[in-house]
C-alpha positions as CSV (number, residue, x, y, z in Angstrom):
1,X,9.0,10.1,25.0
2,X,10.3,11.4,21.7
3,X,14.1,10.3,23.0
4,X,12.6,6.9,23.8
5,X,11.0,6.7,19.8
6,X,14.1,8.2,18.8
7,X,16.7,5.5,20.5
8,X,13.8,2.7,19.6
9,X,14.0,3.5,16.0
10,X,17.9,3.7,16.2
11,X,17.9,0.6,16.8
12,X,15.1,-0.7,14.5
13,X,17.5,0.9,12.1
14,X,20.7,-1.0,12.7
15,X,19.3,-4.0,12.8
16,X,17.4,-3.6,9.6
17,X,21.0,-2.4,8.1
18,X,22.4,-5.6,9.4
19,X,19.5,-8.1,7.7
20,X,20.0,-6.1,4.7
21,X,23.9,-6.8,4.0
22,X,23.2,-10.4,4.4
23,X,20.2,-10.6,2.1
24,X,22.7,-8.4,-0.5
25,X,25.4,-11.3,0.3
26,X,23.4,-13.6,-0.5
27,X,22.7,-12.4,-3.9
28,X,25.8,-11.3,-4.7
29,X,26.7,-14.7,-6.5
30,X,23.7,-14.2,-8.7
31,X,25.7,-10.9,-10.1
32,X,26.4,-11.4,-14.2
33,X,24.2,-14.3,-14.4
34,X,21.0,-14.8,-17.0
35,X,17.9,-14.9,-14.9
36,X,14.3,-15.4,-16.3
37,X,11.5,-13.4,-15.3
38,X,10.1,-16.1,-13.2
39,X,13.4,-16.3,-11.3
40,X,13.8,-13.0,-10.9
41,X,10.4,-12.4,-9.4
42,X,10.5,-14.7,-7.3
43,X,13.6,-13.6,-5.9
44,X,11.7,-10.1,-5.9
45,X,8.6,-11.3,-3.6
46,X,11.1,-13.6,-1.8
47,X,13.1,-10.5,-0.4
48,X,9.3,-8.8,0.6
49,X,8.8,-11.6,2.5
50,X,11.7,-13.1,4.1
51,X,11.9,-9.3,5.5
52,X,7.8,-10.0,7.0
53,X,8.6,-12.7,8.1
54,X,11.8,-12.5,9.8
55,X,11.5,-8.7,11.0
56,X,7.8,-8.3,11.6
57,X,8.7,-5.9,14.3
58,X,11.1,-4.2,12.5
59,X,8.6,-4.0,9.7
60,X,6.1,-2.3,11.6
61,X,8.8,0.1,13.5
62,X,9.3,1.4,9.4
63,X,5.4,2.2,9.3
64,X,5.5,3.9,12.6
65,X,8.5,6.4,11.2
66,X,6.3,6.8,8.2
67,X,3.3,7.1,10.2
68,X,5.0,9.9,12.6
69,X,6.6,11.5,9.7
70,X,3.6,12.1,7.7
71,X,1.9,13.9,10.9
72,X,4.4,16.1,10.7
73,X,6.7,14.5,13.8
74,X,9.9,13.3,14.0
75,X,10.2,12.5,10.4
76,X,14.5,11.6,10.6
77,X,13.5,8.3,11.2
78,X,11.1,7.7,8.0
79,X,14.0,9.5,6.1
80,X,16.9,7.1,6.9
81,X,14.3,4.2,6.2
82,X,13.7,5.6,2.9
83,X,17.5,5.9,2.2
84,X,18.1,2.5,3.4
85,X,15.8,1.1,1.0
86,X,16.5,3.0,-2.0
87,X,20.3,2.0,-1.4
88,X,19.4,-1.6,-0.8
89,X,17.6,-2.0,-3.9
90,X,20.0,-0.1,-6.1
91,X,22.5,-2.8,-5.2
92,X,20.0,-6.0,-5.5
93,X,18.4,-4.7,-9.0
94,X,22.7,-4.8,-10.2
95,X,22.5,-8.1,-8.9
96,X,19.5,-9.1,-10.8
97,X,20.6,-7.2,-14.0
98,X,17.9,-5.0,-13.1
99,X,19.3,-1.4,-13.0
100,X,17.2,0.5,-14.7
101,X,14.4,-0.9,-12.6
102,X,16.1,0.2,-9.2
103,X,13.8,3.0,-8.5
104,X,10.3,1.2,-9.3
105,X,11.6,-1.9,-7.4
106,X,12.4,0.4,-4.5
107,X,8.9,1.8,-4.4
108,X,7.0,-1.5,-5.3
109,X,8.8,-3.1,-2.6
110,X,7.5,-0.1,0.2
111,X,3.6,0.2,-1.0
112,X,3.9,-4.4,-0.7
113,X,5.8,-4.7,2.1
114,X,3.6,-2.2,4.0
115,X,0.5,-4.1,3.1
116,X,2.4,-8.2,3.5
117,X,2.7,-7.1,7.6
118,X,-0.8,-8.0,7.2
119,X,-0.8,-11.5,8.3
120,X,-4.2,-13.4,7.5
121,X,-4.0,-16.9,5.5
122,X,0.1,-17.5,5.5
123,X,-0.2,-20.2,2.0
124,X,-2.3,-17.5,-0.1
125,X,-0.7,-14.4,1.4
126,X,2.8,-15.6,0.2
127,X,1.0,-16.7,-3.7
128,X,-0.4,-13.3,-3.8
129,X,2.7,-11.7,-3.5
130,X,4.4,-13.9,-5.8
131,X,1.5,-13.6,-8.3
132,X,1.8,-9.8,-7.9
133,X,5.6,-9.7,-8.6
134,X,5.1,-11.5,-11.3
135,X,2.1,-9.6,-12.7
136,X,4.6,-6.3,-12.7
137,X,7.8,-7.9,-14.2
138,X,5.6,-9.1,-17.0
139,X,4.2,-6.1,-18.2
140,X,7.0,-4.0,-17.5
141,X,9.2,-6.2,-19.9
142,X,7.4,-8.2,-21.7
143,X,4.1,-6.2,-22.3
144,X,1.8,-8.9,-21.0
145,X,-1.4,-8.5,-18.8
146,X,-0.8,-12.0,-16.4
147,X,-4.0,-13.2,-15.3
148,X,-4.7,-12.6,-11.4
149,X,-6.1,-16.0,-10.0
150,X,-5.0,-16.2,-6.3
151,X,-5.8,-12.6,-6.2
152,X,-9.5,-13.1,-7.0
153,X,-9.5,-16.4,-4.8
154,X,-7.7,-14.6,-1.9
155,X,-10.3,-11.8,-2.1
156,X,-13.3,-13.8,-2.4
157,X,-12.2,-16.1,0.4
158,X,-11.3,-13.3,2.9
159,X,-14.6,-11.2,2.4
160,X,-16.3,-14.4,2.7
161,X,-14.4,-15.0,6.0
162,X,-15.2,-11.5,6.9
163,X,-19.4,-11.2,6.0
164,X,-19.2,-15.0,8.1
165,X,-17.9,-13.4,11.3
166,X,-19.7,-9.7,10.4
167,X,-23.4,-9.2,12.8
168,X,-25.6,-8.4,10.4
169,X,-26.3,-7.3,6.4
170,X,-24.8,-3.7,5.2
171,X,-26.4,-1.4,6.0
172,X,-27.3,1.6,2.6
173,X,-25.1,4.6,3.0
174,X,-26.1,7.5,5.0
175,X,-25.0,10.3,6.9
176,X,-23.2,8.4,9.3
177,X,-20.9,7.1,7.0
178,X,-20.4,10.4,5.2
179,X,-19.2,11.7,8.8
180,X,-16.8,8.8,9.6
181,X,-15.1,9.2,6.3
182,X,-15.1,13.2,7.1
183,X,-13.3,12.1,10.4
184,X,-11.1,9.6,8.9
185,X,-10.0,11.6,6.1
186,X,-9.5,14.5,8.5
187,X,-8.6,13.4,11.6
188,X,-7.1,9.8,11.0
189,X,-8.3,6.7,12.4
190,X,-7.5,7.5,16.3
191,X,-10.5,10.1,16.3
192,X,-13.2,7.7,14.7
193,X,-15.0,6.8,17.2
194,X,-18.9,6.0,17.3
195,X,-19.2,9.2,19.7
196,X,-17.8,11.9,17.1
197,X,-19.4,10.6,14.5
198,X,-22.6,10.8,16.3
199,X,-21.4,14.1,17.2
200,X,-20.3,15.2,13.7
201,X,-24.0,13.8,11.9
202,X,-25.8,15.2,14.3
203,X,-27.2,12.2,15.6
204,X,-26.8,9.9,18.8
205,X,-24.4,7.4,20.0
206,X,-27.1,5.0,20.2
207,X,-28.1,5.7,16.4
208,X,-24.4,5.4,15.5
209,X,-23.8,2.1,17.5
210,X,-26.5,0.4,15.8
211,X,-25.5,1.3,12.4
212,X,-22.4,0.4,12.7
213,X,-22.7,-2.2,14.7
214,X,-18.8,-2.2,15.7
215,X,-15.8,-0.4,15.5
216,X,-14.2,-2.9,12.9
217,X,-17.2,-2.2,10.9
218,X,-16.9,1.1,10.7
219,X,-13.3,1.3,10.1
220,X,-13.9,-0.9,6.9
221,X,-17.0,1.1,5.7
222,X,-15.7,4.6,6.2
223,X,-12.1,3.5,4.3
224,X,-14.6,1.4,1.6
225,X,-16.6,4.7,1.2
226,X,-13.4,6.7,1.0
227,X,-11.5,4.7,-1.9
228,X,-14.6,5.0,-4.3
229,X,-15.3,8.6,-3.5
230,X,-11.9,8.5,-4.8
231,X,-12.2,7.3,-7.5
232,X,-15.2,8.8,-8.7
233,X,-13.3,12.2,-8.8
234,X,-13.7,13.5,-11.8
235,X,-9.9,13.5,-13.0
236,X,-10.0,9.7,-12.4
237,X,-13.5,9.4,-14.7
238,X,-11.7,9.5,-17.7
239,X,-12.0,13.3,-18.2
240,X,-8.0,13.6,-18.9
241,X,-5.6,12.7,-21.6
242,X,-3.0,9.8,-20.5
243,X,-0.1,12.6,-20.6
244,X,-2.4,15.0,-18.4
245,X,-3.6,12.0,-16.2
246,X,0.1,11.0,-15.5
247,X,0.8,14.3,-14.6
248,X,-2.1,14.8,-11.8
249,X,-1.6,11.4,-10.4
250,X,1.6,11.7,-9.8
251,X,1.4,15.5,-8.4
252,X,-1.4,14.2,-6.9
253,X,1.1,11.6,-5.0
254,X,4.4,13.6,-4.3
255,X,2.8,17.0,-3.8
256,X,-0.6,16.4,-1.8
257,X,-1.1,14.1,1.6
258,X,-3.9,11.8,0.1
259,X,-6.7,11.1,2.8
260,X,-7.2,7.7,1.5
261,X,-3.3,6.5,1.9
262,X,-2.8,7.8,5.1
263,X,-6.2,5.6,6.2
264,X,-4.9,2.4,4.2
265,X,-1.6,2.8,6.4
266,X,-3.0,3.9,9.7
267,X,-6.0,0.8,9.2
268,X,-2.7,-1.3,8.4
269,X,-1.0,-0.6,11.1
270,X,-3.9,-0.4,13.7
271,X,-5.2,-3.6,12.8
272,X,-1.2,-5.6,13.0
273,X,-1.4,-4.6,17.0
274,X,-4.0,-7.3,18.1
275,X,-5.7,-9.9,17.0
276,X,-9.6,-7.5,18.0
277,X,-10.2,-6.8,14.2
278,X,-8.0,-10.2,12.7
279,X,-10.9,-10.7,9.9
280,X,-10.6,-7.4,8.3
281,X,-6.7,-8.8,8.1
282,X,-7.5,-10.3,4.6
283,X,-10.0,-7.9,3.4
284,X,-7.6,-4.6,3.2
285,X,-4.4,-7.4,1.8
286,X,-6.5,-8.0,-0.6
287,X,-8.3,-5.0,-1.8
288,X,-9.0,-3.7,-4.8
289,X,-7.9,-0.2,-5.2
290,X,-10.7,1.3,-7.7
291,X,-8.9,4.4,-8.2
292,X,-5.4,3.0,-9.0
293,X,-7.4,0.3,-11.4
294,X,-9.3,3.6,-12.7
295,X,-6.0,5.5,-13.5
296,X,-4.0,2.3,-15.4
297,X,-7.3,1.3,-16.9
298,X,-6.9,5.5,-18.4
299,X,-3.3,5.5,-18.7
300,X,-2.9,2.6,-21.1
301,X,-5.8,3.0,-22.6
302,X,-7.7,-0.2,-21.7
303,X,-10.8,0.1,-19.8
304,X,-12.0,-2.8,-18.0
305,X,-9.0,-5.3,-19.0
306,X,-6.7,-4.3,-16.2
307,X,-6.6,-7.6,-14.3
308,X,-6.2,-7.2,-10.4
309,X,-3.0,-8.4,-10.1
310,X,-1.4,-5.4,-12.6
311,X,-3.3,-2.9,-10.2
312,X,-2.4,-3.9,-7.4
313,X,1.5,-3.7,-8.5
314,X,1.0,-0.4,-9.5
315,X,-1.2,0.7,-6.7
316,X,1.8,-0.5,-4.5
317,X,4.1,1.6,-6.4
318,X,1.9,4.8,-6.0
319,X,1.8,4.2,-2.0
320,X,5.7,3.5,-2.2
321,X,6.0,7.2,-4.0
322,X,3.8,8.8,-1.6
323,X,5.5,7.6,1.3
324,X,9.3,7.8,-0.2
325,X,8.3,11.9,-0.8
326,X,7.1,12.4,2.8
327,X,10.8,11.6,3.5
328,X,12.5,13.2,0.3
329,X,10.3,15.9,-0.9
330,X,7.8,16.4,-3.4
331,X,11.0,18.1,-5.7
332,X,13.0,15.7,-5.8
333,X,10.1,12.7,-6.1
334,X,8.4,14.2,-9.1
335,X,10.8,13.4,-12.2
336,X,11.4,9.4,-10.1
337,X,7.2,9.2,-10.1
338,X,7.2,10.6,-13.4
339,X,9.7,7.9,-15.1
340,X,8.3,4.7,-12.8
341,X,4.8,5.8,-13.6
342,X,5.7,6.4,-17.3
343,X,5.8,2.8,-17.8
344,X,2.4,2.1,-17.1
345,X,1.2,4.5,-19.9
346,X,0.0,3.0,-23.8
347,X,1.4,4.6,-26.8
């Protein structure tokens, strides 16, 4: 089995190599030319998804190696990805006259494209990504905060969607969602099911059935529960300095496996199989992270006037960072997630 992922992946590889040349040829003849922001962001979001959308499979085979790799197994694979896409966007950032900005465009590009497999509403999920793009570029270099319209639509449409589809009102927090999020956290989203968390409450699977009602249910409540335990920790509460916050967050990222990334990912990647749990599709693409919102709200000094769309570009870049130091190293990932993550902090 493990030559069979290996030889799978090999290939996965060679044709991703082979998509990225011609996507680099075909901004070559943009090399030396005076792009605007808007151009260049669009250019930006149209590379995230031209690579959706003409290598889903090949998208998802680069969160399996990432997946594997940060269980500890046969992490080569999630290493040559990584490489891949830090050389790939080295040479498009020279292209765009962008290259300072290779190494936050590398990892912007691997927290977004790891959430854009998530296909759900194909018109709002490409403006969301454009809107995102767009949201970094222009407070990286122009300072602004760009307002975040599709991404409140797009999230008020798809937990609309969702609660439509959902059997039943939420249910107050208990126990049993204390032990799901014990098992996710712990475990990852294979071992949640309605039996061990029964089993790890103290409770029965009858009790934990009707709580939950289903499995999609529970996946979304234990990761919901999760993210704001999160960010209710009391580093994230405003308790630090910027200087000191920048450096637990991103310690926090290159030196620690963070429970709540690897559920994002393994929720990402469990619900792209099948079309079972298709509404929670929108919900998680369009999620607000309240701990990466908490952090740049701290960072620059600005509480409550983050819009969405800035978090969610900088919540894509901390996922990018985790997963690029699964691959290179928490050494070697500090001083690139201390200079990206730099940029986000007020004077």
């Amino acid at each position: 089995m493990e030559r069979l992922y290996e030889a799978a992946q090999a290939l996965a590889l060679a044709e991703a190599r082979r998509w990225m040349d011609g996507r680099l040829a075909q901004l070559a003849p943009l090399s030396g030319r005076s792009l605007s922001l808007a151009t260049r962001s669009g250019i930006i979001a149209a590379v995230i998804d031209d690579w959706i959308c003409d290598n889903w499979a090949l998208a998802l085979a680069c969160g399996e190696a990432c997946a594997a790799a940060r269980a500890g197994r046969l992490s080569a694979a999630h290493a040559q990805w990584t490489d891949l896409w830090q050389r790939f966007w080295a040479s498009a950032a020279g292209h765009l006259a962008m290259d300072g900005a290779a190494d936050t465009l590398a990892l912007f590009f691997d927290g977004e494209s790891s959430q854009h497999v998530l296909r759900w509403n194909r018109a709002l999920d490409r403006a969301l990504l454009d809107e995102t793009a767009t949201a970094l570029l222009s407070f990286l270099e122009e300072g602004e905060m760009h307002p975040s319209p599709v991404r409140e639509a797009y999230a008020g449409r798809a937990e609309g969607e969702y609660a439509d589809r959902s059997d039943g009102a939420e249910v107050p927090a208990d126990g049993l969602d204390e032990a799901a999020v014990e098992i996710l956290s712990t475990q990852g989203l294979s071992a949640l099911t309605f039996r061990a968390v029964a089993r790890r409450a103290g409770t029965t699977l009858g009790s934990a059935a009707y709580h939950f009602g289903s499995k999609a249910r529970m996946m979304r409540r234990a990761f919901d529960h999760l993210y704001r335990s999160s960010a209710e920790q009391p580093v994230l509460a405003g308790q630090a300095s910027p200087a000191e916050l920048l450096q637990v967050t991103v310690g926090a990222l290159v030196d620690e496996r963070q429970p709540v990334l690897r559920a994002f990912d393994e929720i990402i990647l469990y619900i792209c199989r099948g079309d079972e749990h298709a509404p929670l599709r929108g919900v998680i693409r369009g999620y607000r992270d309240p701990a990466a919102t908490r952090v740049l709200e701290s960072l620059l000094g600005r509480p409550g006037q983050v819009p969405p769309a800035l978090a969610a570009a900088f919540s894509s870049i901390c996922r990018g960072l985790d997963h690029s130091s699964i691959a290179i190293g928490s050494v070697a990932m500090r001083e690139t997630g201390m200079a990206v993550l730099a940029q986000f902090r007020g004077e």
